[in-house]
PyMOL Python script that loads the backbone (N, CA, C, O; Angstrom):
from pymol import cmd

cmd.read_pdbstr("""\
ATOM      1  N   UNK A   1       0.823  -1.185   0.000  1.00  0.00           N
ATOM      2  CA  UNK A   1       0.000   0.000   0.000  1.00  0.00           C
ATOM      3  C   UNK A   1       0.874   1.258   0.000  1.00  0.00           C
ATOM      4  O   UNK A   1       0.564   2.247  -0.663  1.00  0.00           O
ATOM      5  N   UNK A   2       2.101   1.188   0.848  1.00  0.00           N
ATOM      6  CA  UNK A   2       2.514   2.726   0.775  1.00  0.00           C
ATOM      7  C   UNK A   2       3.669   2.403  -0.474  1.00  0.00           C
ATOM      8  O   UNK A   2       4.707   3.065  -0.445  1.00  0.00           O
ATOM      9  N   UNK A   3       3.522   1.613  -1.320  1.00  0.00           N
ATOM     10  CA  UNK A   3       4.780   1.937  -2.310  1.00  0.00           C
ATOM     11  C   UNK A   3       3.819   2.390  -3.662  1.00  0.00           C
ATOM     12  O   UNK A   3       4.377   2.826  -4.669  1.00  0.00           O
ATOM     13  N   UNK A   4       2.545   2.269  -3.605  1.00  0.00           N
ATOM     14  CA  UNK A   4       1.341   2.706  -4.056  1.00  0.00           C
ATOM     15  C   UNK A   4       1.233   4.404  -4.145  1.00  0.00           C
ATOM     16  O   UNK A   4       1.360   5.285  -4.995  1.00  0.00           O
ATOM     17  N   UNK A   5       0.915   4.271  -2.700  1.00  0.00           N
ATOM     18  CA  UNK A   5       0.697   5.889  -2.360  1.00  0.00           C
ATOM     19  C   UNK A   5       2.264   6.353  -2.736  1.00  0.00           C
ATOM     20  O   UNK A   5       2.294   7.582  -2.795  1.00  0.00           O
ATOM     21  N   UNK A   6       3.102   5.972  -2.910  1.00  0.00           N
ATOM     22  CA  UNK A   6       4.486   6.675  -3.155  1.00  0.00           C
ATOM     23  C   UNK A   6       4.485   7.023  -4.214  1.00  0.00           C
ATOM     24  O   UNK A   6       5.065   8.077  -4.474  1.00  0.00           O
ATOM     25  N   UNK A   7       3.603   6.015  -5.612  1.00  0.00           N
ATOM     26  CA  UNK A   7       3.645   6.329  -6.807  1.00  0.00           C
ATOM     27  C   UNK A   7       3.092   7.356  -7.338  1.00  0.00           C
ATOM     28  O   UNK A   7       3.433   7.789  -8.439  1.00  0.00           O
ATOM     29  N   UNK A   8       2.071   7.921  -6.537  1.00  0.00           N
ATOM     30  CA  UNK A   8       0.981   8.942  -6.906  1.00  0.00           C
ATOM     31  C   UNK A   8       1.680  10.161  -6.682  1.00  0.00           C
ATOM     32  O   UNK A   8       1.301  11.175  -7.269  1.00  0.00           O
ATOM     33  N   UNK A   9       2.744  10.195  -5.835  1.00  0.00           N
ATOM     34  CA  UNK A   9       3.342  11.421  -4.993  1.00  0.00           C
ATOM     35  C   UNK A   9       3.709  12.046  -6.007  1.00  0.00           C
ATOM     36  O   UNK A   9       3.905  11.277  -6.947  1.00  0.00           O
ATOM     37  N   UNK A  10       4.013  13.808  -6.402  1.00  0.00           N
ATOM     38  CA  UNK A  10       3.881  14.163  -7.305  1.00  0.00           C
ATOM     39  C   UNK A  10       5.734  14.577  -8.160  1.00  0.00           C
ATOM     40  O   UNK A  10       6.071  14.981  -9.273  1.00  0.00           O
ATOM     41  N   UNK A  11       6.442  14.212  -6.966  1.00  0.00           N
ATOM     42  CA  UNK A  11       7.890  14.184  -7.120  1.00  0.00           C
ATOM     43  C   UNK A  11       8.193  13.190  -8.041  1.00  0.00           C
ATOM     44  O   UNK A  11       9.196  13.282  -8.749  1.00  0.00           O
ATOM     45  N   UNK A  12       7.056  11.787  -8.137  1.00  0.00           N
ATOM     46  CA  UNK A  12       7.562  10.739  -9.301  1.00  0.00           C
ATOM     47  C   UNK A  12       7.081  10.761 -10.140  1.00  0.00           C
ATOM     48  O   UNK A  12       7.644  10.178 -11.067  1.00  0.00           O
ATOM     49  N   UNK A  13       5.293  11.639 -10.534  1.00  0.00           N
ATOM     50  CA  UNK A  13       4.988  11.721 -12.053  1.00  0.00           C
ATOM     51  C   UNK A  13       5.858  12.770 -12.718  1.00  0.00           C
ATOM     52  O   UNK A  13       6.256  12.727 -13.882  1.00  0.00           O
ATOM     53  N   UNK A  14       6.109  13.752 -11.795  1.00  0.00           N
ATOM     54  CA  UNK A  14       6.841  15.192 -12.170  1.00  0.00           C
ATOM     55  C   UNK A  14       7.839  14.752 -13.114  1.00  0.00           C
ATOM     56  O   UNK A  14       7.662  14.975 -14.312  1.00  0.00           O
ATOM     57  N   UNK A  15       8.842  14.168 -12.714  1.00  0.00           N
ATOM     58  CA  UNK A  15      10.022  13.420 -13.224  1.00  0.00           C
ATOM     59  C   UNK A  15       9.872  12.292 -14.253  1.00  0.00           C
ATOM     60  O   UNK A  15      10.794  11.489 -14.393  1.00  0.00           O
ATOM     61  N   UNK A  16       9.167  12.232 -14.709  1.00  0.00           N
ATOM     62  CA  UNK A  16       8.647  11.021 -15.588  1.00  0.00           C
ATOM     63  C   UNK A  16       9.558  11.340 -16.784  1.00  0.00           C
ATOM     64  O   UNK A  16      10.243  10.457 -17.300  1.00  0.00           O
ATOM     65  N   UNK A  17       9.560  12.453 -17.164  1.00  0.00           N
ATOM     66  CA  UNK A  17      10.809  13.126 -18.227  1.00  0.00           C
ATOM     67  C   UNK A  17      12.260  12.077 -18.035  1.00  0.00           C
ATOM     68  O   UNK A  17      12.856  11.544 -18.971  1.00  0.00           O
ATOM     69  N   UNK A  18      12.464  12.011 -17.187  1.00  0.00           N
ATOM     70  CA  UNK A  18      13.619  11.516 -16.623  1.00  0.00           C
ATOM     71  C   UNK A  18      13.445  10.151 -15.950  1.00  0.00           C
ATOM     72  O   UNK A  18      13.619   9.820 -14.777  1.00  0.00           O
ATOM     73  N   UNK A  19      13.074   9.490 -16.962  1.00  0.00           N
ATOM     74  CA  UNK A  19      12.855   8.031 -16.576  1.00  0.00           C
ATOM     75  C   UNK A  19      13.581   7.172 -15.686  1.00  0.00           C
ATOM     76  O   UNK A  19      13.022   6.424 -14.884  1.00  0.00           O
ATOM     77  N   UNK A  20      14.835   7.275 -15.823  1.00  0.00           N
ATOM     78  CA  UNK A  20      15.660   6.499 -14.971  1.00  0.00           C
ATOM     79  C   UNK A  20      15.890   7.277 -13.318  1.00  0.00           C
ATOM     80  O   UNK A  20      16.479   6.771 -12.362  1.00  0.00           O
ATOM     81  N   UNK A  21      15.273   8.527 -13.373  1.00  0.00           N
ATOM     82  CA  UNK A  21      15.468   9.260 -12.280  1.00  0.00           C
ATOM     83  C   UNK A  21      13.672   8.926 -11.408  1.00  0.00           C
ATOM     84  O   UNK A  21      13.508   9.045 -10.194  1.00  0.00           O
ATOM     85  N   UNK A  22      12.793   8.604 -12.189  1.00  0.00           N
ATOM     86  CA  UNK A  22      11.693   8.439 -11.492  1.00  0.00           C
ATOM     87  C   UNK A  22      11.413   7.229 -11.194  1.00  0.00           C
ATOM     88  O   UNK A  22      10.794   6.961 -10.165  1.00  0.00           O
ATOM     89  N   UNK A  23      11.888   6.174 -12.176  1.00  0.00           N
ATOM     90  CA  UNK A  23      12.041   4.155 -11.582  1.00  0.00           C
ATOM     91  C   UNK A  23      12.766   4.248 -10.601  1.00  0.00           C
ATOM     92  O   UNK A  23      12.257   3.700  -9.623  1.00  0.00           O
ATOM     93  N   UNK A  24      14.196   4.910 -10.319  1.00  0.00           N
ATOM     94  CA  UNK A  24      14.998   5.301  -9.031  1.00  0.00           C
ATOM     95  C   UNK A  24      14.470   5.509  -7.926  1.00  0.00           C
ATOM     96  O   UNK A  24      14.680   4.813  -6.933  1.00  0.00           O
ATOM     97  N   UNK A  25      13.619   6.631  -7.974  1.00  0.00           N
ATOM     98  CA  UNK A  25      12.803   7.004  -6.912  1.00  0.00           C
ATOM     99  C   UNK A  25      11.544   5.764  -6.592  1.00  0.00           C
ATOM    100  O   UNK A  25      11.237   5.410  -5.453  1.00  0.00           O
ATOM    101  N   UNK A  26      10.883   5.186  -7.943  1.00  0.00           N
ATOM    102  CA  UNK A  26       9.983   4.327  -6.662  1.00  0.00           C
ATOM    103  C   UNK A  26      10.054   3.243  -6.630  1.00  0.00           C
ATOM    104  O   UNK A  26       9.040   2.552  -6.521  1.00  0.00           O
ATOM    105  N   UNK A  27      11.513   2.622  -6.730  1.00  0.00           N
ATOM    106  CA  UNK A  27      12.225   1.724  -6.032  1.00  0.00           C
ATOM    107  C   UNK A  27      13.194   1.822  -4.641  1.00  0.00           C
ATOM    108  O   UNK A  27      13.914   0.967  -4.124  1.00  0.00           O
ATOM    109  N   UNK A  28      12.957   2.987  -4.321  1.00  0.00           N
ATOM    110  CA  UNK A  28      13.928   3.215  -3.331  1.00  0.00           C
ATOM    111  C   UNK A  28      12.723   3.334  -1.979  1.00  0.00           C
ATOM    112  O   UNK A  28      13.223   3.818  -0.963  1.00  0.00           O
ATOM    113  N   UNK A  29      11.727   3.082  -1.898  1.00  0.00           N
ATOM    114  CA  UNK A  29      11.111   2.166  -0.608  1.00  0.00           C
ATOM    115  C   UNK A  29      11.757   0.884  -0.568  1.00  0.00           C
ATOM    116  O   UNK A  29      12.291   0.540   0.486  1.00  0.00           O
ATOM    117  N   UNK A  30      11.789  -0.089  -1.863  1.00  0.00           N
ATOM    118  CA  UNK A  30      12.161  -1.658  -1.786  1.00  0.00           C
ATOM    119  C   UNK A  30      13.803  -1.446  -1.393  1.00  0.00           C
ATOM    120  O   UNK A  30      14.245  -2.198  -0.525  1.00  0.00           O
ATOM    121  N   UNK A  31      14.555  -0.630  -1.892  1.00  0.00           N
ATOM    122  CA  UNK A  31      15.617  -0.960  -1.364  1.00  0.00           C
ATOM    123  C   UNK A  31      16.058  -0.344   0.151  1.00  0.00           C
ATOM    124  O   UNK A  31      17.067  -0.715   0.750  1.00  0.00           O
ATOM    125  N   UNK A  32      15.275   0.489   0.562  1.00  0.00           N
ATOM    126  CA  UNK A  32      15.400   0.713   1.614  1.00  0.00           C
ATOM    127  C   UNK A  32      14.604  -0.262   3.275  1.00  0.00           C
ATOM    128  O   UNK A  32      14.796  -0.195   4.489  1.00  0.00           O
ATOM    129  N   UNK A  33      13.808  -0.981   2.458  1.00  0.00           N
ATOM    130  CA  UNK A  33      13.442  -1.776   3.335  1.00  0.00           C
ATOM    131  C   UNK A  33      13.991  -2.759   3.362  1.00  0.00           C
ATOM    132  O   UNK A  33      13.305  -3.668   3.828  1.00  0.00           O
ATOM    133  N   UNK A  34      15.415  -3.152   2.927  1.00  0.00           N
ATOM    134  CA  UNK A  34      16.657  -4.007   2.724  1.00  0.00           C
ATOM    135  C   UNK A  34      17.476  -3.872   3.967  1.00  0.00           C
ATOM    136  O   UNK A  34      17.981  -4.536   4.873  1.00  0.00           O
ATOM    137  N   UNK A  35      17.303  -2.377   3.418  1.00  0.00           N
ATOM    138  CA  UNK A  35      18.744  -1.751   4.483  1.00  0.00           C
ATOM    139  C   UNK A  35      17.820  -1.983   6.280  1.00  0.00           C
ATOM    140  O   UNK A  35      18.304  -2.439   7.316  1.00  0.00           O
ATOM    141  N   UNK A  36      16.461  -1.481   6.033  1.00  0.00           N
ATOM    142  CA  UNK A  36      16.095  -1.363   7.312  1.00  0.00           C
ATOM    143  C   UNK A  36      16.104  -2.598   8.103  1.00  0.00           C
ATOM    144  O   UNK A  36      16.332  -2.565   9.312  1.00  0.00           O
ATOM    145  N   UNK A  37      15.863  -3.703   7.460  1.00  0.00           N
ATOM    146  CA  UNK A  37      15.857  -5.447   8.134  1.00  0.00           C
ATOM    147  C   UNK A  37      17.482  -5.568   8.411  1.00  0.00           C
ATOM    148  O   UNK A  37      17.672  -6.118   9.496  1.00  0.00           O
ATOM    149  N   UNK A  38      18.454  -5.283   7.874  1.00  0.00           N
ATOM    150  CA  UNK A  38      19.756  -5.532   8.441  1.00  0.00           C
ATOM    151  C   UNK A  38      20.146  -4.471   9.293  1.00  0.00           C
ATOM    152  O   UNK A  38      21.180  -4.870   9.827  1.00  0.00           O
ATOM    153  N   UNK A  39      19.883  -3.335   9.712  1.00  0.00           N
ATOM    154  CA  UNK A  39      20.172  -2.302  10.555  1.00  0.00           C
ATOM    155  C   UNK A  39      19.253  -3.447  11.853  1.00  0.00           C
ATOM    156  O   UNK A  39      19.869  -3.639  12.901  1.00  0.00           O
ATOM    157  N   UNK A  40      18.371  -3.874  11.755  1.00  0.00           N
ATOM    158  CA  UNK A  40      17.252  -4.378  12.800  1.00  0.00           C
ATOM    159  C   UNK A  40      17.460  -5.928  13.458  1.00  0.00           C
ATOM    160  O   UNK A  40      16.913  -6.543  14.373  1.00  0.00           O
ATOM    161  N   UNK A  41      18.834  -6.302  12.242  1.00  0.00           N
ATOM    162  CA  UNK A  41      19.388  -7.343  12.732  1.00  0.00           C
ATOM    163  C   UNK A  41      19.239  -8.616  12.266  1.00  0.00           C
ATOM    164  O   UNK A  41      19.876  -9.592  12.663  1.00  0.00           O
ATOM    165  N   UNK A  42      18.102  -8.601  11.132  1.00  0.00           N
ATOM    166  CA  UNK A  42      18.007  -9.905  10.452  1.00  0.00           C
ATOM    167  C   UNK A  42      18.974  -9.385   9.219  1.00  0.00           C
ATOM    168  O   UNK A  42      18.891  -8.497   8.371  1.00  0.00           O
ATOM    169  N   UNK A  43      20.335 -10.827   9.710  1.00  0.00           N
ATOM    170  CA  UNK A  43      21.563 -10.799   8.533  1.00  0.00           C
ATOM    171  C   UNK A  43      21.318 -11.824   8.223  1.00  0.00           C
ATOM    172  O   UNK A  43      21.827 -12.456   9.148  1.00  0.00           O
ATOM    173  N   UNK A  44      20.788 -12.711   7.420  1.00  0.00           N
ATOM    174  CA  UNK A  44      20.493 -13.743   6.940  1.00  0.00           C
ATOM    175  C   UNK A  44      21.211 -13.309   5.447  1.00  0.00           C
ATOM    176  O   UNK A  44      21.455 -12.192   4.991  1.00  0.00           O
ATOM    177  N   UNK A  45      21.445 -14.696   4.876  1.00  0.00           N
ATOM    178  CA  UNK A  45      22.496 -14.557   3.590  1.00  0.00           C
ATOM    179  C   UNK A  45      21.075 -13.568   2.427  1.00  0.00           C
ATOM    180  O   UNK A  45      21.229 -12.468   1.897  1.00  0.00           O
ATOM    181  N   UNK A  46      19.940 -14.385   2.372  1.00  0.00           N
ATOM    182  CA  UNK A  46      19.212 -13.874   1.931  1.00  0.00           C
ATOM    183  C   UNK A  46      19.117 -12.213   1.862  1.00  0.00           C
ATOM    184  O   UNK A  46      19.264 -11.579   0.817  1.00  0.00           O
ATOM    185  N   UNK A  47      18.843 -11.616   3.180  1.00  0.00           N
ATOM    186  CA  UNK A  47      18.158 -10.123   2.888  1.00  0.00           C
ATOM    187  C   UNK A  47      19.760  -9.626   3.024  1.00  0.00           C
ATOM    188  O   UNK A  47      19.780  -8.401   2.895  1.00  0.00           O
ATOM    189  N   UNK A  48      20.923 -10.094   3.211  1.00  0.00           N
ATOM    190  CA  UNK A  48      22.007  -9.200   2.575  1.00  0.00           C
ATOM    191  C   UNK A  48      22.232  -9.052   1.288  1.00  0.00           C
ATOM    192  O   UNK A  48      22.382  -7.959   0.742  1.00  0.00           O
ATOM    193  N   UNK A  49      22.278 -10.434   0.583  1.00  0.00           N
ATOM    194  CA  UNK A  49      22.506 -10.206  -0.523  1.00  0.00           C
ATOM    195  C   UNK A  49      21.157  -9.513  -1.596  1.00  0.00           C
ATOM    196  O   UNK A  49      21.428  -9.384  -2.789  1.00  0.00           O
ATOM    197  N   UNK A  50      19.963  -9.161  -1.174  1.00  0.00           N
ATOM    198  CA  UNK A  50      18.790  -8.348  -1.784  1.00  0.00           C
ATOM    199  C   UNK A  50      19.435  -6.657  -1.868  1.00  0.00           C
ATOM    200  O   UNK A  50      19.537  -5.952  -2.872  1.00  0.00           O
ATOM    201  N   UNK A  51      19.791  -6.349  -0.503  1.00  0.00           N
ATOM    202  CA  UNK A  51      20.133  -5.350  -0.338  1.00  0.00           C
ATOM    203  C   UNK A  51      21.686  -5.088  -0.616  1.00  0.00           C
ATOM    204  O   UNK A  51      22.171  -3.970  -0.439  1.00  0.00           O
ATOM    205  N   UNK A  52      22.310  -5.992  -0.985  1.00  0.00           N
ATOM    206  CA  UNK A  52      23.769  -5.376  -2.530  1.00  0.00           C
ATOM    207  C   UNK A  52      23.396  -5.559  -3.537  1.00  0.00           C
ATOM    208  O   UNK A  52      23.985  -4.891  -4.387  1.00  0.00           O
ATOM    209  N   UNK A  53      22.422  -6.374  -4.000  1.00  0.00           N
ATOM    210  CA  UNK A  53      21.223  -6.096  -4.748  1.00  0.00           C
ATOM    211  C   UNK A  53      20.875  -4.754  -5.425  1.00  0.00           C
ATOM    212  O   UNK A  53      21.337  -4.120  -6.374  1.00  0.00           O
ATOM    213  N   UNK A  54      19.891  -4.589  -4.565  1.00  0.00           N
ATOM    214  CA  UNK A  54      19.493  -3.081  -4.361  1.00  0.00           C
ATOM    215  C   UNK A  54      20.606  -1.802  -4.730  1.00  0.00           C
ATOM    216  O   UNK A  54      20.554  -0.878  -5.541  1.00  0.00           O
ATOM    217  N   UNK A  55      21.509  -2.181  -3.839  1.00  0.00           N
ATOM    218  CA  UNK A  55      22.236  -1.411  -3.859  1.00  0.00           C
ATOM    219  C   UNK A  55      22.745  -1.132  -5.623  1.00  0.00           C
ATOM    220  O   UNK A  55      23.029  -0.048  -6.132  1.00  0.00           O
ATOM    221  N   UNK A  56      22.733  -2.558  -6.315  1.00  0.00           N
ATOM    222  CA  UNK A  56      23.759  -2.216  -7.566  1.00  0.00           C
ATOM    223  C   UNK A  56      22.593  -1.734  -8.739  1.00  0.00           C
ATOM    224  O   UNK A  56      22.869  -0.996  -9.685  1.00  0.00           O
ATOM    225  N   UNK A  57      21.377  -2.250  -8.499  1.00  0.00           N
ATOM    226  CA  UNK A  57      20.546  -1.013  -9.285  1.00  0.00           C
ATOM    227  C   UNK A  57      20.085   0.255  -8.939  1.00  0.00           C
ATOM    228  O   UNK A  57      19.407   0.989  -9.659  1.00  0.00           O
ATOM    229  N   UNK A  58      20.569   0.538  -7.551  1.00  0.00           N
ATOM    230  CA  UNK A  58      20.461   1.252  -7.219  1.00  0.00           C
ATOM    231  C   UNK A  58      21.459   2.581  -7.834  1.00  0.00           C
ATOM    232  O   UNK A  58      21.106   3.709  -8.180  1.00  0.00           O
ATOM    233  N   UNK A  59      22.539   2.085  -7.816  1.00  0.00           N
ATOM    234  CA  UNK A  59      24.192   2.613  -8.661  1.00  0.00           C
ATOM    235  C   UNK A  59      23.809   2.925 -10.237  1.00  0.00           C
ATOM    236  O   UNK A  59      24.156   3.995 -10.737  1.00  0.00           O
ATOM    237  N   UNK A  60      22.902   1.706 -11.177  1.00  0.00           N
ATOM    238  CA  UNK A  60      22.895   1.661 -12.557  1.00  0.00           C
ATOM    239  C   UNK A  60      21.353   2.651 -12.905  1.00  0.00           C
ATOM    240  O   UNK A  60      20.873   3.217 -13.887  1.00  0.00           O
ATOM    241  N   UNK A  61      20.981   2.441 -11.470  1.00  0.00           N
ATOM    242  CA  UNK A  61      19.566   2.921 -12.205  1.00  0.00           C
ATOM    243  C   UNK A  61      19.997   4.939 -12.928  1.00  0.00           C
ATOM    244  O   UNK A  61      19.899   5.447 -14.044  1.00  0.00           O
ATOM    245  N   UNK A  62      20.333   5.332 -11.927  1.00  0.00           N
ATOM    246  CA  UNK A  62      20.845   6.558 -12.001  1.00  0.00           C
ATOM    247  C   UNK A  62      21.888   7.245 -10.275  1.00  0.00           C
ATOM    248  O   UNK A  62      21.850   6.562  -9.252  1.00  0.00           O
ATOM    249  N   UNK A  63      22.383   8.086 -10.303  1.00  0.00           N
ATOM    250  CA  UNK A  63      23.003   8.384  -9.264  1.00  0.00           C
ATOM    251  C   UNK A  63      22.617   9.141  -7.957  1.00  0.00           C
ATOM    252  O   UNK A  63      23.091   9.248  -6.826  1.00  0.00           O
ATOM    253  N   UNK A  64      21.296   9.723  -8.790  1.00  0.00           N
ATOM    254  CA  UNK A  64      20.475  10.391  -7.745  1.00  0.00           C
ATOM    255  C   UNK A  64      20.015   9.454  -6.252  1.00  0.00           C
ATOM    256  O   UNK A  64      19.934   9.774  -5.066  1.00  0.00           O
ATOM    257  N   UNK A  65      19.720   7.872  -7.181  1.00  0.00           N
ATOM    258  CA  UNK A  65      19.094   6.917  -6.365  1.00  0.00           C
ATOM    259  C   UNK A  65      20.056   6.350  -5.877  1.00  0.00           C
ATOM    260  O   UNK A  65      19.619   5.968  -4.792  1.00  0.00           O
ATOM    261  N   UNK A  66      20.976   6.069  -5.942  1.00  0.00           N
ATOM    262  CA  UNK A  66      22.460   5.660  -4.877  1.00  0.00           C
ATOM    263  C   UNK A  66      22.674   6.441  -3.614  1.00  0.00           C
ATOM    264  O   UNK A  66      22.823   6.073  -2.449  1.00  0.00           O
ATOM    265  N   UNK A  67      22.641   7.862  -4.292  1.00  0.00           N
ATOM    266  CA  UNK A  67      22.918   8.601  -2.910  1.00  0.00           C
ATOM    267  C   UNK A  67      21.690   8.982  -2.084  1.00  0.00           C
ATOM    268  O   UNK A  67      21.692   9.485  -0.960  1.00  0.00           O
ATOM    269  N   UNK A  68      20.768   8.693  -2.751  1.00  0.00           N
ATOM    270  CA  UNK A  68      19.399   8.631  -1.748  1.00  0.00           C
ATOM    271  C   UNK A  68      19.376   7.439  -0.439  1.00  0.00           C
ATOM    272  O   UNK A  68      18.962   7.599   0.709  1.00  0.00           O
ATOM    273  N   UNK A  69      19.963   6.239  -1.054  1.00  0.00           N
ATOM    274  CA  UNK A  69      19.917   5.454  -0.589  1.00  0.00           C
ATOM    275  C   UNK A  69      20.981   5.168   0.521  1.00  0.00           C
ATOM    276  O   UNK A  69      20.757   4.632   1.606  1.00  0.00           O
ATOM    277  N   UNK A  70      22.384   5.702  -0.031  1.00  0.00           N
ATOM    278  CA  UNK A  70      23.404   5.873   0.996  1.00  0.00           C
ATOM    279  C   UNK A  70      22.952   6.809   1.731  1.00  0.00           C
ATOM    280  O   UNK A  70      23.190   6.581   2.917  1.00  0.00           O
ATOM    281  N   UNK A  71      22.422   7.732   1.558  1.00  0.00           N
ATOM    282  CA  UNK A  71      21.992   8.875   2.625  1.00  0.00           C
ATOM    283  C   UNK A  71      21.602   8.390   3.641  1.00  0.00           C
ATOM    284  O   UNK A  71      22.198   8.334   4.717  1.00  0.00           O
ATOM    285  N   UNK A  72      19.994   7.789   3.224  1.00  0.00           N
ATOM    286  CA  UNK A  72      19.258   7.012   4.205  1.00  0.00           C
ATOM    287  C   UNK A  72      19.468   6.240   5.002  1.00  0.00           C
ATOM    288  O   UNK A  72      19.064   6.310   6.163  1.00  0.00           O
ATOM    289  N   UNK A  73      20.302   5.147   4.416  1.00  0.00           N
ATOM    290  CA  UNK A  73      20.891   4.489   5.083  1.00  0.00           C
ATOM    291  C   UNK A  73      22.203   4.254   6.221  1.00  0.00           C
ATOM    292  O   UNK A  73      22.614   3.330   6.924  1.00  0.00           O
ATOM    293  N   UNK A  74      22.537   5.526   5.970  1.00  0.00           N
ATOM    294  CA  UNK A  74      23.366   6.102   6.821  1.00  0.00           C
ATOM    295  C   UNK A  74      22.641   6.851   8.424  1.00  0.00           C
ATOM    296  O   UNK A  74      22.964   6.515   9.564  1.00  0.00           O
ATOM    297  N   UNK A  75      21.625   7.903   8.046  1.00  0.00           N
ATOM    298  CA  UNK A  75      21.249   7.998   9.035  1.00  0.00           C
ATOM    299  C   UNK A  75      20.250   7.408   9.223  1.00  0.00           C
ATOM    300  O   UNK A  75      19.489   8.120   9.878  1.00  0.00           O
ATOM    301  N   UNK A  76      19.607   5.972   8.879  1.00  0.00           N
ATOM    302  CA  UNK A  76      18.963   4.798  10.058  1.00  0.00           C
ATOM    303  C   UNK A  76      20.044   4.262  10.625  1.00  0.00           C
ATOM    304  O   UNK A  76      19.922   3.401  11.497  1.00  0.00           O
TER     305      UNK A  76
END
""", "prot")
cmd.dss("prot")
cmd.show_as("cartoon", "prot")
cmd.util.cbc("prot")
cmd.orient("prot")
């Protein structure tokens, strides 16, 4: 439901011009709910390797969404 309501938000139709900058953005709930299960302590081989995962489309998708994601993930 909220990766839903994320899509509607007007920061990701706005950007639609910039395709790889708006798939960036509403994938970066999924990869951040990567980072949040290993900050919380489930390191299972599984949700690490989702979230270097994440991380490397996160890198290809565009750069905006890398450092969104390092951001975030830095201060959780």
């Amino acid at each position: 439901m909220s990766a839903l309501v994320w899509c509607t938000l007007p920061v990701i139709w706005v950007h639609q011009g910039y395709s790889a900058a708006a798939s960036g953005m509403v994938i970066l709930p999924l990869t951040m709910l990567f980072a949040f299960r290993i900050i919380h302590g489930d390191t299972r081989l599984v949700t690490c390797a989702s979230f270097v995962g994440a991380c490397w489309i996160a890198v290809f998708m565009d750069g905006y969404t890398f450092m969104m994601l390092a951001v975030a993930s830095g201060l959780a």
